[in-house]
N, C-alpha and C positions, 0 to 999 in steps of 0.2 A: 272714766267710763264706769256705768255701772256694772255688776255682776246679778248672774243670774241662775236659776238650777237648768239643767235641762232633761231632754229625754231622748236615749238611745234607743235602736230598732235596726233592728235586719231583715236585708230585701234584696234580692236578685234584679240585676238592670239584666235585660237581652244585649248581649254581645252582637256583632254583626256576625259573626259565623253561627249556623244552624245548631242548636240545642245547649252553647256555651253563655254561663251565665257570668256576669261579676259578683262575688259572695262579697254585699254591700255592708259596711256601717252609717247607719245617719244620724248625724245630733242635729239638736233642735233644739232653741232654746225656748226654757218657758216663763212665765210670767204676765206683768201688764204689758209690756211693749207688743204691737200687733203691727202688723203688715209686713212684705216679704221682706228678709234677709240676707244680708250680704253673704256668699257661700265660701267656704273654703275644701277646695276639692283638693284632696289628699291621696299619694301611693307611695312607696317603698322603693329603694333603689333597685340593685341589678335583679334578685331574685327574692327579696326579703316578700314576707306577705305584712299585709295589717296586723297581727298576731306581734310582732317583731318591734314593740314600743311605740305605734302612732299614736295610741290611744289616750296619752295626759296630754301631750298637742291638740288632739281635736277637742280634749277636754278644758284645755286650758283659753281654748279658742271660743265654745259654745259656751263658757260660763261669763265669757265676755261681749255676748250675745250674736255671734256668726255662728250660723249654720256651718256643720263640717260634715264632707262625704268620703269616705275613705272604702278604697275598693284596692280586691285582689283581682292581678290579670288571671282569666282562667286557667289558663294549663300549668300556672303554679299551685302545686296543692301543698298540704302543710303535712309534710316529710316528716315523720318522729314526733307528733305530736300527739297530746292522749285527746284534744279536744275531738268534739264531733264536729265536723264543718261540712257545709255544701259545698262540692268541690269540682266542678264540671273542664274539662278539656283531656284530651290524649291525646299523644304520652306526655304522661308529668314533667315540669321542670325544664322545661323548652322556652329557649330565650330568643323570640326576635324581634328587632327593633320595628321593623313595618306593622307587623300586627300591633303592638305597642302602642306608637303612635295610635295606630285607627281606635284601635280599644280606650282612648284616652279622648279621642274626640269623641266617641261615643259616648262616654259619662257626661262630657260637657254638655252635649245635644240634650241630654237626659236632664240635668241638673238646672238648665234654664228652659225647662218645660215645665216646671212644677210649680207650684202658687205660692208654695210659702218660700220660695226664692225667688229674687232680684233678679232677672237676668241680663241685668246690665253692670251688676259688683259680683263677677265671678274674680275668685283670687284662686293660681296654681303652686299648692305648696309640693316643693319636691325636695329628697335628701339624695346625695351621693347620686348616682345615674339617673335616677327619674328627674333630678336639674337637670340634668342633657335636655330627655325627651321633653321637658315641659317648656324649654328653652325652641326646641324645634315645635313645638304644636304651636306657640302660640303667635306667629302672624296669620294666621288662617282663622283666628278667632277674637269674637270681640270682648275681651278683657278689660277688667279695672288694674289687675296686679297682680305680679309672679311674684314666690318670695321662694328663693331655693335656701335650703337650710344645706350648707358644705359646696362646695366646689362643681363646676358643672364639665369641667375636663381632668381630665386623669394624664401623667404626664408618661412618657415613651415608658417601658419596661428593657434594662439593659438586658445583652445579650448574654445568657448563661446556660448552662447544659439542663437546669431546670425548664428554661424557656423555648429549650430545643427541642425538649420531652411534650410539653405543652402545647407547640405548633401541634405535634406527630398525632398527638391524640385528636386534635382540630381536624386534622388531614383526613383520618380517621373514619371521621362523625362526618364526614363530610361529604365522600365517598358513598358511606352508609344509606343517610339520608339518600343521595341521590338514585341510590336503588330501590327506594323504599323500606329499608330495613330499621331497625330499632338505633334510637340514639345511644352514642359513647357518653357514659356521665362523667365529669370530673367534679370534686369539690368547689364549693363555691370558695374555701378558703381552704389555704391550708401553712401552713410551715414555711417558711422560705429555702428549705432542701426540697422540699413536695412539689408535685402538680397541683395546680389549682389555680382557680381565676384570680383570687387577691393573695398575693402571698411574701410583702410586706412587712418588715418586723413588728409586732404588735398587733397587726391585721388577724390573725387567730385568735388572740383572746378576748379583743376588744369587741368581735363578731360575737363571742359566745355569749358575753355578758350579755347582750339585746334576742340573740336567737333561741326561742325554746324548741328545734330541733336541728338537726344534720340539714342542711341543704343542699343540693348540687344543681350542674347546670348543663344543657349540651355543649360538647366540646368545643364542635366549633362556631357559638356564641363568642368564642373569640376573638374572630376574625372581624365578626362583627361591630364590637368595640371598638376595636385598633383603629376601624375606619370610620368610624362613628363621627365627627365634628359639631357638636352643636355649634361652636363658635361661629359656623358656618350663618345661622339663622339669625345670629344678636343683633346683628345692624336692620334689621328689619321690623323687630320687635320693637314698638310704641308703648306699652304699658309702661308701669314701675317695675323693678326688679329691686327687690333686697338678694344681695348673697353672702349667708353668714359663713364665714372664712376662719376655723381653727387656725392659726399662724404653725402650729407644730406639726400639721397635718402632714405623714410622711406616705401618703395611699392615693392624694391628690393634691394636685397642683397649688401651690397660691399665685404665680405671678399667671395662670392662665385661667383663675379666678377674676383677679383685677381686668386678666384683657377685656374677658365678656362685661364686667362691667361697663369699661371705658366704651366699648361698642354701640350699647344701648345708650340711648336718648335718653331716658331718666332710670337709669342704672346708678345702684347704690351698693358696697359692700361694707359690711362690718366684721371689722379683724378679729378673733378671740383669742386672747393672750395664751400664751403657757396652756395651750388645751389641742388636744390629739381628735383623730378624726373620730373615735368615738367616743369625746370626752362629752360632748353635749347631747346625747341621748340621753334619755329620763334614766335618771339613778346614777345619772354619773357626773363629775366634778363641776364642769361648767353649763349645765344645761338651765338653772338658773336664771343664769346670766344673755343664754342664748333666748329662750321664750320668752324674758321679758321686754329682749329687743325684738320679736316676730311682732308682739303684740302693739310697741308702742309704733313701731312703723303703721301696722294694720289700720290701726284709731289714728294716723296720721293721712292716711293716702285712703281708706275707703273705711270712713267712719261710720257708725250706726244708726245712731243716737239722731244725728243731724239730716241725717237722708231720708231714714223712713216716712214724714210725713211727705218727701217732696215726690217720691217713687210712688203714693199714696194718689198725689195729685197727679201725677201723670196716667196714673191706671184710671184715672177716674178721667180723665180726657183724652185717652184710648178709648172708653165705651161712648162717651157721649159722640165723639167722630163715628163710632162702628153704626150709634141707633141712627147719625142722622143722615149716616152711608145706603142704610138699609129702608130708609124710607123715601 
């Protein structure tokens, strides 16, 4: 496939709740090739924002001429950062999976409304948790392809006096919440002595290397997870799925990688040798290796080059049925 340059820009979609917006990135690519493009709508796992490495992915994706849209969910704002960012929801740092979801279909809704997309080559690229969510949105939507970048289930957490700390605080927040009071935060990572939502040997620093601040999360966003199952939604799911699979990944599962595969109808994973769950983020050891298998699946299952004139002729027989509707 060819390469191309393109062009970024920042844009608020409307959220379904009143006055929250998604602080958007959109690439585009430019050049001769003309007519809509196949999209790749992009998010971050449990609490990460776009700031947090999506950005040589969507870049690496728009120079190979797919549109990329990468959005932050509202009430995640960007914690410790010096950027200035638009940052609409409160309180900050509030993880729940329903709004999620709907905030996710909403981008879609959003993303095949627009002219210079395809809305029939939408592709959901997710890393770490957002493969959950993107695993659950998508029988309710019509799709080309999922490509989850790491694992879409996280395996039990043993019982430890850490873990017992970490309900309490759950318990907590939870309580809080239900009186209307302010959330209990816990680190999004921390130590494997510490409280915190990942806290996995490695899982500290490998976090740091991609996060340019502190982030935390409601506590009991825990609970949330625990019960979370995408695996629940695979067998329903008709698209493609690629799930690229660190083999050393000690923060998520591989054999409940493989199951979501084997679930899905045209379910595909790719094992990464000798590489940890945050060895394929940008600047780190095998990501390489990981983008240039996003890519060549990409140009395999919703190729560019070959479609646009046919998406071309379809739109063009879309209008000639609308004028001969209207007459």
């Amino acid at each position: 496939m060819s390469t191309s340059t393109f062009e970024r820009s920042t844009i608020t979609i409307p959220s379904a709740h009143a006055g929250w917006n998604f602080d958007t990135w959109c690439y585009f690519p430019s050049g001769s090739s003309s007519g809509p493009r196949p999209v790749v709508i992009m998010a971050h796992g449990l609490s990460g924002t776009k700031l947090m490495g999506l950005g040589p992915y969507a870049e690496a994706f728009a120079t190979s001429n797919y549109a990329c849209v990468i959005f932050r969910l509202p009430p995640l704002g960007y914690f410790g950062t010096a950027e200035v960012c638009n940052v609409d929801g409160a309180p900050r740092w509030i993880v729940s999976v329903a709004d999620q979801l709907e905030d996710y279909r909403t981008v879609i809704k959003w993303a095949r409304q627009q002219v210079k997309i395809d809305p029939h080559r939408l592709v959901l690229w997710g890393t770490s948790f957002s493969g959950r969510r993107f695993v659950e949105t998508s029988p309710s939507q019509v799709l080309k392809v999922i490509l989850l970048r790491r694992r879409a289930l996280s395996p039990a957490r043993p019982l430890s006096m850490v873990l017992l700390k970490t309900m309490y605080c759950a318990v907590v927040d939870s309580i809080k919440r239900l009186f209307g009071l302010g959330p209990m935060y816990i680190p999004v990572v921390a130590a494997p002595s510490e409280v915190g939502g990942l806290t996995t040997e490695g899982a500290q620093e490998g976090f740091n290397n991609i996060c340019r601040g502190l982030t935390c999360m409601n506590a009991s966003a825990i609970f949330q997870i625990m019960r979370y199952k995408a695996i629940n939604s695979a067998a329903n799911t008709l698209c493609p799925i690629l799930i690229v699979a660190p083999e050393d990944d000690n923060l998520c599962s591989l054999w409940a990688a493989a199951d979501v595969a084997d679930k899905v109808s045209k379910g595909e994973i790719l094992k990464i040798h000798k590489a940890g769950h945050f060895d394929i983020y940008p600047n780190s050891s095998h990501h390489g290796e990981s983008i240039s298998s996003q890519l060549q699946f990409l140009q395999r299952v919703v190729p560019v080059q070959v479609l646009v004139w046919q998406s071309q002729i379809l739109m063009i027989i879309e209008r000639i049925l609308s004028v001969i509707l209207e007459t």
